[in-house]
N, C-alpha and C positions, 0 to 999 in steps of 0.2 A: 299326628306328626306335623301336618301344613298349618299349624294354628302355633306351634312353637320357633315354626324356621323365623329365620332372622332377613326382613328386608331390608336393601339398603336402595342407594343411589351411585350412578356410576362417578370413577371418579373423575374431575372438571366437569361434570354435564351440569351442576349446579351448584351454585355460591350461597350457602346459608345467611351469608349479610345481608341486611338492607340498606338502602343509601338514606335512612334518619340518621338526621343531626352530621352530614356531608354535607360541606359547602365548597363546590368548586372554587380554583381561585381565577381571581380577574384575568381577563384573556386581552390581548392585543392583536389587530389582526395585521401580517406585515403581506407584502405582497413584491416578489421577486418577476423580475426580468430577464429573457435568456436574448443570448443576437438572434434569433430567428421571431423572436418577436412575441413567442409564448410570455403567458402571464402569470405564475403559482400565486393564490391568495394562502396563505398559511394562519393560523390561529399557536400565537405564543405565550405564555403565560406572561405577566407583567414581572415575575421574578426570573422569569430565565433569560439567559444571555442569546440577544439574538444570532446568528452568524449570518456574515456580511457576503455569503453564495449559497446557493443552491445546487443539485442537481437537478435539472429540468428532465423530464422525461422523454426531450429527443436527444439526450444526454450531453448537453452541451452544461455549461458554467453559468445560472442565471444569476443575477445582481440584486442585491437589497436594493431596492426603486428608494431613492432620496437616503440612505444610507451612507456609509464611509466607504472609500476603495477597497478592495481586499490587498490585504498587506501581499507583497511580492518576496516571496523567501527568495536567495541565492540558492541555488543550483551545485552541490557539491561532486567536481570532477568524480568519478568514478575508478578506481585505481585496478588498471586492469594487470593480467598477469605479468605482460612485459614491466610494466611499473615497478611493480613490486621486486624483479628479478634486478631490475637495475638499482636498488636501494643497498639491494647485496651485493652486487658485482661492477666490475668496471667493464667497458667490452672489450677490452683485451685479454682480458681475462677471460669472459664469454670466449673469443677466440680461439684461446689455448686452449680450452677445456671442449670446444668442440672438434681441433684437430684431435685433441688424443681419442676421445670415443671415436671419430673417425676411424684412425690408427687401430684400435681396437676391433672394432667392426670389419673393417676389411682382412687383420689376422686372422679373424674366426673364420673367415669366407675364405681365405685362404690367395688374398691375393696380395702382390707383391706392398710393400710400403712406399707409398708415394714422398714424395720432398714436401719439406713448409711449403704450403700456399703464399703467396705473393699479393698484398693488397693493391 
């Protein structure tokens, strides 16, 4: 019976290819600059697009050394729930609608109903 079992290999633990007739491509070597003064030397292919920052590994923003600026995107406001509740509402409106659930809230509670508020 141990002479028909079937061996194999686990699997990832071994790549059947060889690297005949593989020919890396051309490398460039770039080297980034962070403010704290660290230096990343990086190896990038002569085809691919380099980008003009880093993360440096004190995790700061390092620079393409002799490179272009990194473009500065704009910053878009962030629209928070007030925002948005104003796109639908006027505040006087907000207003009304908070004296009535006021109004409502204090019947259920059972107390007397107050006059309009006075701004």
């Amino acid at each position: 019976m141990a002479e028909r079992s079937l061996r194999g290999t686990r699997l990832g633990a071994l790549s059947m290819e060889t690297d005949e007739h593989v020919v890396p491509s051309e490398r460039v070597l770039t080297t980034y600059v962070c403010p704290q003064g660290h230096r990343i030397e990086l190896p990038f292919s002569i085809e691919a697009e380099v980008p003009s920052t880093w993360e440096c590994r004190c995790g700061e923003l390092a620079l393409l050394q002799g490179g272009p600026a990194p473009e500065i995107k704009a910053v878009k406001h962030t629209r928070t729930h007030w925002d948005m509740l104003l796109e639908r509402r006027s505040i006087p409106e907000l207003e009304e609608l908070l004296e009535e659930r006021l109004t409502l809230l204090r019947e259920s509670r059972g107390e007397k109903p107050r006059g309009k508020r006075t701004a």
